[in-house]
N, C-alpha and C positions, 0 to 999 in steps of 0.2 A: 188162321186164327179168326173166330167170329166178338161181334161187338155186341151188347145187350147193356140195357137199359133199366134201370129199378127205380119206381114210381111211388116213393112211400107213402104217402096219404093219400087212401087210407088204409092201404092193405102195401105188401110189396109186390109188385109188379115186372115179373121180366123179361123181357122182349129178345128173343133171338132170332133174326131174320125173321121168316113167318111165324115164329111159333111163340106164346105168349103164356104167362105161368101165374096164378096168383097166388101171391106169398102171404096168408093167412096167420095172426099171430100165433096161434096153435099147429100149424104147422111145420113137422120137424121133420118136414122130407129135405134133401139136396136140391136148394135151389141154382147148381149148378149142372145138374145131372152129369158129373164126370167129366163136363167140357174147358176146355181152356179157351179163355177170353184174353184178347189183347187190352182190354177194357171194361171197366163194368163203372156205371156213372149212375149213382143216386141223386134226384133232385126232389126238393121240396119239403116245404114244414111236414116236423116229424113227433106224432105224438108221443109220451115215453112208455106206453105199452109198446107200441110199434117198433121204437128202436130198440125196448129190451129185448124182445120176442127175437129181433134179428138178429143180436151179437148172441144170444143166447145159441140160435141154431149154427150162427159160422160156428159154435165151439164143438159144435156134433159134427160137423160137414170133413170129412176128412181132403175132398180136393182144395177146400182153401185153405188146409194147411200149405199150399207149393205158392201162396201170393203174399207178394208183401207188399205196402201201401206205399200208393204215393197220394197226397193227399192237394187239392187244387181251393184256392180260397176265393170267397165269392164276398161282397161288401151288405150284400141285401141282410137286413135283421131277419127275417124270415125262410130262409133258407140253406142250406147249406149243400156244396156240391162237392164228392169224394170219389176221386178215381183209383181203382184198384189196379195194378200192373204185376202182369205174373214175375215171381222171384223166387228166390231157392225155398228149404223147404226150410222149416223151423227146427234148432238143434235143442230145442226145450216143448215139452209139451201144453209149457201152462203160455196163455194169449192175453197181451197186455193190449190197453188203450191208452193212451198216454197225452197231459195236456202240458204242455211249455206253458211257462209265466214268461212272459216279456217280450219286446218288438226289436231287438237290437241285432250284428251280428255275430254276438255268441249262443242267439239263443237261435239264428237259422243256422250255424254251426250244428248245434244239439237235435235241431229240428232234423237236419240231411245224414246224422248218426244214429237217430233214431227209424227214421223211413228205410232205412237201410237194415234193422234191427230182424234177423229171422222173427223173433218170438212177436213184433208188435203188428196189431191190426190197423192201428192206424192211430195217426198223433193231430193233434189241433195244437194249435198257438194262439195264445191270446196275452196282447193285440194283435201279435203279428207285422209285416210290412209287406210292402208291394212287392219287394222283393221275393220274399219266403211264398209270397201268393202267388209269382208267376213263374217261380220255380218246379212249384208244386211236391216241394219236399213238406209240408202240411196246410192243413185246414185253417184260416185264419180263422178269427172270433172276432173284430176290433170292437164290437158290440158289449161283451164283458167288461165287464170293471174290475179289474185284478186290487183293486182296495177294497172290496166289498165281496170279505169271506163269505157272506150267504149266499153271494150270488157265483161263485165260486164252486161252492159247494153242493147249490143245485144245479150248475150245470154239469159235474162230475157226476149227480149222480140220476141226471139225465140219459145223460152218455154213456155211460158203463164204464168211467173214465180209473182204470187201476193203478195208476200211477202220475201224480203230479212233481213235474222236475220245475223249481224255482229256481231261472235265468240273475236275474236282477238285486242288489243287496236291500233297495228301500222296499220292498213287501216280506225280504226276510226278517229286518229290524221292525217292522210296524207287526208282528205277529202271522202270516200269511201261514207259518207252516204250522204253526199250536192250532192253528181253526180246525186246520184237515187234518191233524191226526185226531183230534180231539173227536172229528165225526168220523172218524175208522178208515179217512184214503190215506192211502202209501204216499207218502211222502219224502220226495227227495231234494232236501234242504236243512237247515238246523232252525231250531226253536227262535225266539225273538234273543231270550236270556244268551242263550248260545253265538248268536249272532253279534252279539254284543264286540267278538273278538277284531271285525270292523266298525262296526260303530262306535266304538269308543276306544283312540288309543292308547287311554288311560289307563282303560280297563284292561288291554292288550299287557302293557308295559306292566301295570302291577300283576299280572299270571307271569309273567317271565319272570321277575323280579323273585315271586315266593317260588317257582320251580326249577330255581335258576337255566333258564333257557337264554342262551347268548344271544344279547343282543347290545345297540347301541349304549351308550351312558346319556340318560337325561334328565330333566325334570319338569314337572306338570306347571301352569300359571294358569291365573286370572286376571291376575293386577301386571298391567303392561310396565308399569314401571320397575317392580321385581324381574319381572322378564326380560326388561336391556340391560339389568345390572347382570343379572348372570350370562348375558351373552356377552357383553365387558370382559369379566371377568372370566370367560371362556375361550374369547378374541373366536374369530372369522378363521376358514371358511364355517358354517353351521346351521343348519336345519332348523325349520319352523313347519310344524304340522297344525293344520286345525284338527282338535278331538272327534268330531264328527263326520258325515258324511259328506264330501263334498266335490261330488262326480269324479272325483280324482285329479280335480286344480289345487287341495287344501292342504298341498306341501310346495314348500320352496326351498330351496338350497342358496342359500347366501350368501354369496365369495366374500362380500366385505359389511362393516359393521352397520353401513349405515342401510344397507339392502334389507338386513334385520332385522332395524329399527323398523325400516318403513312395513314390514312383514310383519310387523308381530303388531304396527297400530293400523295397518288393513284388515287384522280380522278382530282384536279388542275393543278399539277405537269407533270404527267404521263401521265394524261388522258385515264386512264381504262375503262373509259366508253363513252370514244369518246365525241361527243358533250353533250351526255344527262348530262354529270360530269361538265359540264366549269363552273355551277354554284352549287353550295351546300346551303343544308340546314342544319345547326348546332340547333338541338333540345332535349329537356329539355327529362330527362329517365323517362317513367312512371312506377310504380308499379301497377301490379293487373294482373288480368287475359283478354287475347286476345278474344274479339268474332267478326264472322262478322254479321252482317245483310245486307241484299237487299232488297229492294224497285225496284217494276216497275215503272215509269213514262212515263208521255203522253206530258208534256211539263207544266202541272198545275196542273194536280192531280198525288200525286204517292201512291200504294198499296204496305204494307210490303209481304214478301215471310218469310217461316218458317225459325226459325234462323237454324246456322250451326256454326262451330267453327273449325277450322282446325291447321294444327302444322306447322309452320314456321321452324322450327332449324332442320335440315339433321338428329341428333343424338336424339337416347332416352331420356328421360327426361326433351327435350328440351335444350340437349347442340348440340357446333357444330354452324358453318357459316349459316346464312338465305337460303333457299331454295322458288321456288315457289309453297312448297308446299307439304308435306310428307304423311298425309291423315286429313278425315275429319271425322263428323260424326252431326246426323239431327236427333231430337231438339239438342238447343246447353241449359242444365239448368240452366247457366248464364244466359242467357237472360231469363230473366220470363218476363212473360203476361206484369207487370204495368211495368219492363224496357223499353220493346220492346216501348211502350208507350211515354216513357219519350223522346227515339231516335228519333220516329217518330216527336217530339213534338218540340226538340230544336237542331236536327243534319239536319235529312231527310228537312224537308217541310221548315224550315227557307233558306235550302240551292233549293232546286226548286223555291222558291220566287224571291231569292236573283238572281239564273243565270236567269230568268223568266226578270228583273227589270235590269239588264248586258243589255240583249237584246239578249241572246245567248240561249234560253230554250234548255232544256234539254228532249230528249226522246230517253228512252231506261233503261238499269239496273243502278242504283247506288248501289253499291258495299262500303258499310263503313267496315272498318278496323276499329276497337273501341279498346280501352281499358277501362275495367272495374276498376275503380282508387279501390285501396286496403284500401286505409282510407274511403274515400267519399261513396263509391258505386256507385258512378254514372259514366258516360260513357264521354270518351273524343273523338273527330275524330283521328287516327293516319293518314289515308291516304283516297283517292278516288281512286276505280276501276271506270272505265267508260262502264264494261262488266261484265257478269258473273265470279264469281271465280272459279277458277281451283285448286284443286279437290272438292268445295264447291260445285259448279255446278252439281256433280254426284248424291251427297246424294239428293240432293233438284229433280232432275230430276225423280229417282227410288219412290219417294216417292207422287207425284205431281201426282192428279188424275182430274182435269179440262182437258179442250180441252186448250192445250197450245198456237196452231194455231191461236185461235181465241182473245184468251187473248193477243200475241205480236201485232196482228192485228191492239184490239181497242186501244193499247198504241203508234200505229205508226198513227192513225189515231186521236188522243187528245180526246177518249172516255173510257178513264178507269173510270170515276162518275160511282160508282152505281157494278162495277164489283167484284167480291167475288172471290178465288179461294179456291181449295177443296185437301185436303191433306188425305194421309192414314193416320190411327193410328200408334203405333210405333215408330220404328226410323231404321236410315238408316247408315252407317260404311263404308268409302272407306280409303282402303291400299295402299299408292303410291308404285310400285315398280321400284329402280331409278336403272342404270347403275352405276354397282361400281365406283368411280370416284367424282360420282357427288356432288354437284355444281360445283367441278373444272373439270377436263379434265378427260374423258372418254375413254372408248374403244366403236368404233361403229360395228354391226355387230355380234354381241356376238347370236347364237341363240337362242330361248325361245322354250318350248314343253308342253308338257299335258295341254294345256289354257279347250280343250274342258272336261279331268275330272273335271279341279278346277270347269268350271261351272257347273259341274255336282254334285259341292257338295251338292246344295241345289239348288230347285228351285226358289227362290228369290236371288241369286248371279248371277251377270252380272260383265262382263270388257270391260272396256271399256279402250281404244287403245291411247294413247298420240302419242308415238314415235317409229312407228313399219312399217316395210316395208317385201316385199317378198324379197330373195337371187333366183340366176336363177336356184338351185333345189325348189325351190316352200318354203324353210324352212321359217317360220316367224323367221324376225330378229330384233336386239334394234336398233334404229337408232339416237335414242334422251337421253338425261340426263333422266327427270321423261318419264317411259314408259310404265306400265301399270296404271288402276287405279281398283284394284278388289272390287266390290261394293256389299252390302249385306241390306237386311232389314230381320227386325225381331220386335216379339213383344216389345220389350223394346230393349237398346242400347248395352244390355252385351250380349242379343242372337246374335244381329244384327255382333257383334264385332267376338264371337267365329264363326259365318259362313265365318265371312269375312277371317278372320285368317285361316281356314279350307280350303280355298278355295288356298288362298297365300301357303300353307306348299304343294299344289300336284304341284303347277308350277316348272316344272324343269327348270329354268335358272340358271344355274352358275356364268352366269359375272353379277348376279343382288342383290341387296339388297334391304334392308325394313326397317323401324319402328318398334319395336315390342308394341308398347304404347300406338298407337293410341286410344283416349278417356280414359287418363289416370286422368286427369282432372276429369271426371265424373264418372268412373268405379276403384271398387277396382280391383289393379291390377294380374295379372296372367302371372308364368311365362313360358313361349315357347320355348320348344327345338328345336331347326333349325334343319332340315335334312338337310344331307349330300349333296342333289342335289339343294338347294340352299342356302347361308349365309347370315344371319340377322344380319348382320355389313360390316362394310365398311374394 
């Protein structure tokens, strides 16, 4: 295998051991001449004749159909650097460029599902993390302002950029995906209107309410003092949600009246949660056990995705304050075959009808929160994601064997009828590991080491990056609450759990902690000695 070199400004440039090529934007010869490269590395500010002229001819180039991208992030504003690695060939003819919204990780999740994608040429992320950039499963941007659809929008179509997947729910609420269909990129996400079905649980509760879609019994407030009379009047245990967004701490679960009380004037009262609190939701406790499911949607049809199930509560056994999110793990065995069925049957597709029949269709993930009722068996909604879940998104990603590319594609394009997707066997196991602290106040900056033995415990263990940045000696550091996510598959859930586990016990972090339970649910349990160089408690 030979290595070469592309020098885009101001022509393309490529250097093959002696031999050197200029890539001319008129030029629509094979600037690979039939060769396989172990590599091929563009550096430097790139005008947008120059990188049209270029994606224009990979599309003529038939040897770069056998490569697929792995793409390497650089921090400079003026440059970007993209390394090609040969891969299979593409099982679609048509070639996507594809940019992530968000820095977190579900979106290097989406990011290492995507680089893996036959049909995509190469994917950016913007912001991006240290993590997704020294993975080099994409191009970081941190440069872009994912609030600022102009700019957004010109660097889409800078880039040749044919498909935008939005990670994060506050640029779907704030309009992020109306800008880009509005200027004609493919978009894969729902509308703001659409989006509404997390942003407001209000809004949530009154679409079930008119399509009657099972769910909790409750009622909407403002006035905190109506609000304890019906929790009185309801008695403990009982649920208090803020309406709004609120990173996923703006629910509590109550066991007695006076936890309640103090919940329902932390977000009225106090307003802890800022505006997303001014309104609450006072809802009925359910018994059973948690699962999610997702569906894709294209605005009329939606396809389920393999279930998952993940742990809410920061502590073992599911004690401890809500979290977004501790770890997961893929199948979830709650959900069997004829449930999954029964969701798709009176949650999923009543509720695509119903925002369909609003006038606000829906295209992008729906993300159900269910509860499995302990008497009934049957499944309630608790809430709507309007994005993939986080750390759900990992297991489902490692496991996910379709061209993902092509599948957001036909869902942004209203042609999911007829689409299949194709799963490994097995199952899949991610370990959130959070900053001691977390869900409340943190230390930021703590460093983290050996990431590259844990991933060496096995070769099916991957981490992926939520909350990680460099320090200015190059050390990866925590920067976020949940900050890594260590992800494993295996033939079944208990191999899948001991790699994952395996993998967590060589990370040396000290300011970090873990779960030790995850798929505690499903797996008899086993217990874990914490080594010295990291603690498995808070």
């Amino acid at each position: 295998m030979s290595c070469a070199t592309l020098n885009l400004a101001p022509s393309l440039k490529l250097l093959n051991n002696s031999n050197s090529y200029n890539f001319q934007p008129s030029n629509k010869q094979s600037c690979f001449f039939g060769k396989s490269f172990s590599s091929v590395t563009f550096v430097g500010p790139l005008t947008s004749n120059c990188n049209k002229s270029f994606w224009d001819s990979c599309h003529v180039i038939k040897g770069l159909r056998s490569f697929s991208t792995v793409v390497k992030c650089v921090a400079q504003k003026s440059e970007l650097s993209v390394s090609v690695g040969a891969g299979s060939n593409a099982a679609s003819d048509e070639r996507v460029v594809v940019l992530v919204i968000g820095g977190g990780g579900r979106e290097h999740a989406l990011c290492y599902a995507l680089q893996r994608s036959p049909s995509c040429d190469a994917v950016f992320c913007a912001p991006g993390n240290a993590g997704i950039s020294n993975s080099g499963n994409a191009t970081c941007i941190p440069e872009l302002d994912i609030s600022d659809s102009s700019a957004v929008i010109s660097f889409c179509r800078k880039w040749g950029v044919g498909l935008v997947v939005v990670g994060p729910e506050a640029p779907l609420v704030s309009g992020l995906a109306n800008d880009l269909v509005k200027a004609g990129i493919p978009t894969f996400g729902p509308s703001a209107e659409a989006a509404a079905l997390e942003g407001s649980k209000n809004f949530m509760k009154n679409l079930c309410d008119k399509y009657e879609i099972p769910t909790a019994k409750y009622q909407t407030f403002t006035d905190p003092s109506a609000a304890k009379q019906y929790i009185q009047d309801q008695g403990a245990p009982i649920v208090i949600k803020a309406d709004g967004l609120a990173a996923g701490k703006g629910v509590i679960v109550a066991m007695t009246l006076e936890e309640a009380y103090e919940a329902v004037d932390s977000m009225l009262v106090r307003s802890v949660f800022g505006s997303a609190g001014c309104r609450v939701i006072v809802e009925e406790f359910l018994e059973g056990e948690e699962a999610s499911f997702f569906a894709l949607v294209d605005g009329e049809n939606a396809i389920p995705l393999e279930s998952a199930q993940d742990h809410k509560r920061v502590g073992d056994g599911d004690t401890g304050p809500n979290t977004g999110g501790m770890g997961a793990y893929s199948p979830a065995p709650v959900l069997t075959k004829e449930l999954q069925s029964v969701v798709m049957e009176t949650i999923i597709l009543p509720t695509v009808k119903g925002m369909a029949a609003e006038g606000c269709k829906f295209v992008g993930v729906l993300y159900a929160g269910l509860m499995i009722e302990k008497n009934s068996g049957l499944p309630k909604l608790i809430e709507y994601n309007v994005r993939f879940g986080d750390p759900e998104c990992q297991v489902l990603m490692v496991r996910l064997e379709s061209d993902l590319a092509q599948v957001l594609l036909a869902a942004s394009r209203g042609e999911l009828s007829g689409v299949s997707l194709k799963w490994s066997p097995g199952s899949a196991m991610v370990v959130v590991m959070a900053s001691k602290g977390y869900p409340g106040s943190y230390e930021k900056g703590t460093v983290i080491r050996n990431l590259e033995e844990a991933e060496n415990v096995a070769p099916t263990v991957k981490i992926f990056h939520a909350g990680t940045a460099l320090d200015s000696d190059g050390n990866l550091i925590a920067t976020g609450g949940r900050v890594l996510g260590v992800t494993a598959t295996g033939r079944d859930l208990e191999e899948a759990r001991d790699r994952a586990y395996q993998a967590v016990e060589e990370v040396n972090w000290p300011g970090g902690f873990y779960r030790r339970d995850i798929g505690w649910r499903a797996l008899p349990q086993k217990q874990l000695a914490p080594k010295n160089k990291l603690t498995s408690t808070k």
